[in-house]
MARPA-318911 format. One record per atom (N, C-alpha, C): residue in three letters; atom name; x, y, z. Coordinates in steps of 0.001 Angstrom, whole numbers, always signed. Example, Ala and Ser with C-alpha at 12.3 -4.5 7.8 and 13.67 -1.06 7.14 Angstrom:
! MARPA-318911
REC_zamar_lomi_east_north_up
REC_ALA_N_+13190_-5690_+7800 .
REC_ALA_CA_+12300_-4500_+7800 .
REC_ALA_C_+13200_-3300_+7800 .
REC_SER_N_+12850_-2250_+7080 .
REC_SER_CA_+13670_-1060_+7140 .
REC_SER_C_+12900_+30_+7870 .
This chain:
! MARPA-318911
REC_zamar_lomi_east_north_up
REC_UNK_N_+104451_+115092_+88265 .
REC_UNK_CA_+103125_+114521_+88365 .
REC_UNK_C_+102131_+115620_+88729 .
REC_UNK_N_+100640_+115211_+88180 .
REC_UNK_CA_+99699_+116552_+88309 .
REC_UNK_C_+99456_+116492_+89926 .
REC_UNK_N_+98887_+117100_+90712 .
REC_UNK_CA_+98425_+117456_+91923 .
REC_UNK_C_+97041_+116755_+91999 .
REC_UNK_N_+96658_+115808_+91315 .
REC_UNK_CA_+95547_+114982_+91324 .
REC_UNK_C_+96105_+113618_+91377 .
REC_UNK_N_+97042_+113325_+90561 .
REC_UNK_CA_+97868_+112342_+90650 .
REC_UNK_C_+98593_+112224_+92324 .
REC_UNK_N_+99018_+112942_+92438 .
REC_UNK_CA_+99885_+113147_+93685 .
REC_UNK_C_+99105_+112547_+95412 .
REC_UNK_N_+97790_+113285_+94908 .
REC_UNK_CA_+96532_+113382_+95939 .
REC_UNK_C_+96328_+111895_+96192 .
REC_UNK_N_+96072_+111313_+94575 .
REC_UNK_CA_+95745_+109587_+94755 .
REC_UNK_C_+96481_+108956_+95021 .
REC_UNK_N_+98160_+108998_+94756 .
REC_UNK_CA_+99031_+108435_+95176 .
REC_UNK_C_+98961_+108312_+96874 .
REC_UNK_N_+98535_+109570_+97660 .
REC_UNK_CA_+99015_+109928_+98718 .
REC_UNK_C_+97881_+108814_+99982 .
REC_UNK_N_+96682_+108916_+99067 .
REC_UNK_CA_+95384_+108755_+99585 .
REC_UNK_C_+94995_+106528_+99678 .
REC_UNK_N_+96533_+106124_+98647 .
REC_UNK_CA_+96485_+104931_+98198 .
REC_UNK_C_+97451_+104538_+99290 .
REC_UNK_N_+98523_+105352_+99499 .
REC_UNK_CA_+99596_+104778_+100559 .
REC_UNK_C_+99350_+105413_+101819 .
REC_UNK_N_+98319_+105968_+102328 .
REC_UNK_CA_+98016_+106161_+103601 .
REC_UNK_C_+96962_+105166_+103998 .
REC_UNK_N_+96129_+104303_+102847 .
REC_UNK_CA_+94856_+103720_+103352 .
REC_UNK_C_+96162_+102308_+103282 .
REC_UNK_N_+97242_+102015_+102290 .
REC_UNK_CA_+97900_+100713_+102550 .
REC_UNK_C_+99288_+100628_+103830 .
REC_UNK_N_+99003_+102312_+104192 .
REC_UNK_CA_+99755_+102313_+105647 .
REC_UNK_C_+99263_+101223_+107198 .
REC_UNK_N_+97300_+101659_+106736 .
REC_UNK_CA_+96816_+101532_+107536 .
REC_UNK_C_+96530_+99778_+107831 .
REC_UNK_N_+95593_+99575_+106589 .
REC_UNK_CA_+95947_+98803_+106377 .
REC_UNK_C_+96433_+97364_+106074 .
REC_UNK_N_+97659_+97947_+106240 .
REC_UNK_CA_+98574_+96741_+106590 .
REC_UNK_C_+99606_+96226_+107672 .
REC_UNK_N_+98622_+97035_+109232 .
REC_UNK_CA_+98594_+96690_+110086 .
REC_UNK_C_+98565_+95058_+110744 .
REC_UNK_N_+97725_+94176_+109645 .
REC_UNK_CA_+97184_+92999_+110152 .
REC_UNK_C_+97678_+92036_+108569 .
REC_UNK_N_+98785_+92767_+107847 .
REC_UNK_CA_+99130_+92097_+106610 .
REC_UNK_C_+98762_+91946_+105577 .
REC_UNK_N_+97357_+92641_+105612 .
REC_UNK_CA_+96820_+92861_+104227 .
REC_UNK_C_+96257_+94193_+103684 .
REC_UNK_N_+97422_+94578_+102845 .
REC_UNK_CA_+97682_+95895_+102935 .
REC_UNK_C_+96136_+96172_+101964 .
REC_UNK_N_+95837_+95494_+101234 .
REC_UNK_CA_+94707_+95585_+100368 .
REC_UNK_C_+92941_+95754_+101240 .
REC_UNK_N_+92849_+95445_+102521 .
REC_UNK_CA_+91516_+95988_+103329 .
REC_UNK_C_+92257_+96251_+104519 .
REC_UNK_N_+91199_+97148_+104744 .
REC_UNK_CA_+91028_+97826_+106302 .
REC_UNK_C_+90381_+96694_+107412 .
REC_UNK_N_+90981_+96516_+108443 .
REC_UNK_CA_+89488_+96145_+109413 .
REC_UNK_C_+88830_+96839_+109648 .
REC_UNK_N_+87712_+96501_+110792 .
REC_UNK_CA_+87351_+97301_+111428 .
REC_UNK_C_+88245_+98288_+112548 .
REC_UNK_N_+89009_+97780_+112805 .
REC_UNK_CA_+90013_+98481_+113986 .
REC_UNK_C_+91220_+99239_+113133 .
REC_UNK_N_+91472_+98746_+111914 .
REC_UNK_CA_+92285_+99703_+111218 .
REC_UNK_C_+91646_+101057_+110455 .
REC_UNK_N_+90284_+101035_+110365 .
REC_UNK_CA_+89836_+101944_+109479 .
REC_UNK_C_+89478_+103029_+110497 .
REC_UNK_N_+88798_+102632_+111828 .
REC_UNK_CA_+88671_+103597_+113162 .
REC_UNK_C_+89790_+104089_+113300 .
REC_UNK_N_+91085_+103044_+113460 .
REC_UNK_CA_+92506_+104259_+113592 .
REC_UNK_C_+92713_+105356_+112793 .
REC_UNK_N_+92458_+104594_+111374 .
REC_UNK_CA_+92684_+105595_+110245 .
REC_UNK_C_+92038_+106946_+110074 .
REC_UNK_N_+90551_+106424_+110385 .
REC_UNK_CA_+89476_+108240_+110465 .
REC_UNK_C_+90000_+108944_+111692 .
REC_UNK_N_+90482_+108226_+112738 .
REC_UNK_CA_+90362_+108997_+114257 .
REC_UNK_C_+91940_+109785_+113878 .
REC_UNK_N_+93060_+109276_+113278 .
REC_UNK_CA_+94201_+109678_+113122 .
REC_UNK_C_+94408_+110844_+111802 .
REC_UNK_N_+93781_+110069_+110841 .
REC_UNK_CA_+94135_+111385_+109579 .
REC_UNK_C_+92783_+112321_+109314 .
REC_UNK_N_+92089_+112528_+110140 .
REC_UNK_CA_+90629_+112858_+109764 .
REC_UNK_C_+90636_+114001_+110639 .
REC_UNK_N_+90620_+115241_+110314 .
REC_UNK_CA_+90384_+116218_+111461 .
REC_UNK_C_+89476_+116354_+112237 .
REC_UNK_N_+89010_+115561_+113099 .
REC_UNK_CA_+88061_+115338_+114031 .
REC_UNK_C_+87442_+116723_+114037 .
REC_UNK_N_+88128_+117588_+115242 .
REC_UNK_CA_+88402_+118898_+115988 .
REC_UNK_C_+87539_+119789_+115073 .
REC_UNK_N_+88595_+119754_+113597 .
REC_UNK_CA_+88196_+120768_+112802 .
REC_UNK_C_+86295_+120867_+112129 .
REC_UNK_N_+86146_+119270_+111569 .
REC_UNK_CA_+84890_+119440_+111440 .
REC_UNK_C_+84049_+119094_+112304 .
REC_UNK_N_+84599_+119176_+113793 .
REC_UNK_CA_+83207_+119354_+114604 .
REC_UNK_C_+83080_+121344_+114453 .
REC_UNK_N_+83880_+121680_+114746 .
REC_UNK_CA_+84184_+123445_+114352 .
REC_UNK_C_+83134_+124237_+113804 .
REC_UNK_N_+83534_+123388_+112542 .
REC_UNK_CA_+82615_+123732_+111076 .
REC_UNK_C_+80804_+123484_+111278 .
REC_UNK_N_+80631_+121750_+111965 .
REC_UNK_CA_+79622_+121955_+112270 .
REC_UNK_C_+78636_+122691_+113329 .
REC_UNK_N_+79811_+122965_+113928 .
REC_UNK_CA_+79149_+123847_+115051 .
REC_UNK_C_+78842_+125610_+114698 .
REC_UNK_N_+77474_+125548_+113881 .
REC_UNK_CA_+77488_+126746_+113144 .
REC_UNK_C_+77465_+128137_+114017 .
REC_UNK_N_+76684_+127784_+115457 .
REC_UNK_CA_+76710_+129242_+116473 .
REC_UNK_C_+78197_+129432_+117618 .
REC_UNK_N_+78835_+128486_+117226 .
REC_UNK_CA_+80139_+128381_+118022 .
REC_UNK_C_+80017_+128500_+119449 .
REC_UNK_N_+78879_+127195_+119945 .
REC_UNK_CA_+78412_+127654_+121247 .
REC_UNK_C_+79476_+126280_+121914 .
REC_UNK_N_+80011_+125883_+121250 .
REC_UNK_CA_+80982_+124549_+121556 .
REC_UNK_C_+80211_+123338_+121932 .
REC_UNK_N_+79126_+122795_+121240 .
REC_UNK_CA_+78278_+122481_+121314 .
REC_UNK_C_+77437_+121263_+119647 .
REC_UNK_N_+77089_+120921_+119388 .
REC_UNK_CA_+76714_+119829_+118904 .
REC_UNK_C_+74940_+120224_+118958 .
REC_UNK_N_+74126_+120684_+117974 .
REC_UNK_CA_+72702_+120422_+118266 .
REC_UNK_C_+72189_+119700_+117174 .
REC_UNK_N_+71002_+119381_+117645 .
REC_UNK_CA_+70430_+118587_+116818 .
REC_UNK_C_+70558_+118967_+115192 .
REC_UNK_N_+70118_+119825_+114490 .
REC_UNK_CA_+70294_+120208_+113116 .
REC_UNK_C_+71712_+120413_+112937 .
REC_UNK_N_+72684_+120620_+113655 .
REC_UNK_CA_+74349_+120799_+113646 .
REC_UNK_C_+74423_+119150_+113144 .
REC_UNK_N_+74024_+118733_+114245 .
REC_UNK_CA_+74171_+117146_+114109 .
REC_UNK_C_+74059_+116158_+112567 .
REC_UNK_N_+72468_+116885_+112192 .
REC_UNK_CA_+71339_+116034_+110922 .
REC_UNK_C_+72387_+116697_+110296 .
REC_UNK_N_+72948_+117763_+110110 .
REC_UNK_CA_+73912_+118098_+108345 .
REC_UNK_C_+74837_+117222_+108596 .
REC_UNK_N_+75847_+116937_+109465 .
REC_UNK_CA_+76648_+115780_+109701 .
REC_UNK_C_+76412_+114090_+108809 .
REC_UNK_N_+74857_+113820_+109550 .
REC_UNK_CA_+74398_+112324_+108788 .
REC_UNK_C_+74037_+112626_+107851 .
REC_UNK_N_+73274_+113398_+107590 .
REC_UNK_CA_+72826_+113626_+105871 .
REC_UNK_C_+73950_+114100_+105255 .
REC_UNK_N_+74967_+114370_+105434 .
REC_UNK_CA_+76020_+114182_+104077 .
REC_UNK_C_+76854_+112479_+104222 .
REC_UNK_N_+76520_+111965_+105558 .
REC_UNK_CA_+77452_+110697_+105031 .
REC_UNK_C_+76201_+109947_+104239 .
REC_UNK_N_+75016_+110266_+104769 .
REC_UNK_CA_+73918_+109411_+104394 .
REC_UNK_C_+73755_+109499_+102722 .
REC_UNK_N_+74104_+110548_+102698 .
REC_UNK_CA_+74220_+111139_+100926 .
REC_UNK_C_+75720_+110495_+100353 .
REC_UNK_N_+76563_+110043_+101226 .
REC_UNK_CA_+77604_+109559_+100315 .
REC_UNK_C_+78128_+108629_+100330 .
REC_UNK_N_+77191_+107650_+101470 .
REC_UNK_CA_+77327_+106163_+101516 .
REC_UNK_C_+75770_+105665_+100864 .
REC_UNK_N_+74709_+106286_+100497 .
REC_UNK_CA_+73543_+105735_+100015 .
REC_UNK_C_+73208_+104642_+99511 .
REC_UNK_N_+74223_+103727_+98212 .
REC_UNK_CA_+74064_+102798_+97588 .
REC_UNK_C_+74679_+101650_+99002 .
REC_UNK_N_+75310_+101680_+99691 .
REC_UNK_CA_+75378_+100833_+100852 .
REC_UNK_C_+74556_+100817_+101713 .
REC_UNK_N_+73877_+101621_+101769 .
REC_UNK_CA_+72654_+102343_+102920 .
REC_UNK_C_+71571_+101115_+102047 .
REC_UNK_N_+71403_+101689_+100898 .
REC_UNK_CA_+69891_+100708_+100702 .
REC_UNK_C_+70363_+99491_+100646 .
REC_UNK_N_+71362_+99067_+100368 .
REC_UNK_CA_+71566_+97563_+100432 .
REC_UNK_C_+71157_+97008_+101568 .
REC_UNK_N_+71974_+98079_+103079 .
REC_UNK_CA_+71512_+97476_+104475 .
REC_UNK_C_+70026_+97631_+104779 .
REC_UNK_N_+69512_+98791_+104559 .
REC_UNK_CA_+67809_+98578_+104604 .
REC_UNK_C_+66662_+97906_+104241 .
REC_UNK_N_+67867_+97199_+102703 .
REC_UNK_CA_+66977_+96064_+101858 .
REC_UNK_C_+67086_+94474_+103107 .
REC_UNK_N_+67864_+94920_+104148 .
REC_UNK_CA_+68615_+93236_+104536 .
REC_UNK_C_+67359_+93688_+105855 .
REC_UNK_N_+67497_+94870_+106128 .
REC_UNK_CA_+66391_+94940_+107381 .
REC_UNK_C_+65556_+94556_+107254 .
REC_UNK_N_+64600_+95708_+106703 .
REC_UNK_CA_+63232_+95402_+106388 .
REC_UNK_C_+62523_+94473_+105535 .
């Protein structure tokens, strides 16, 4: 199998690891999907990365590249919730 194949396979039975904690291997809860980022998600590493002066530390613009890439890659859910706000 290609190494793309392999990746999705891997990425399909770690999210139906998770899960199917509560029997339905087909959604996450809320409490299974927090396990899931806090457990397979290198926390550590990309706070690291964002911490561009390695002052061990978190600043504000360290921070904004953080939300502006989830904000950039959850967007079409983003305006849905902003359409329900405002």
């Amino acid at each position: 199998m290609s190494e793309l194949g392999t990746a999705m396979i891997l990425l399909i039975k770690t999210f139906e690891r998770f899960a199917s904690e509560d029997g339905d291997k087909d959604k996450l809860s809320k409490e299974e999907a927090k396990k899931l980022l806090l457990t397979e998600l290198p926390v550590d590493e990309i706070l690291n990365v964002l911490d561009d002066n390695k002052d061990s530390q978190i600043d504000l613009e360290e921070f904004l590249r953080l939300v502006c890439a989830l904000t950039c890659a959850c967007h079409k859910s983003l305006q849905q919730c902003v359409g329900l706000i405002m």
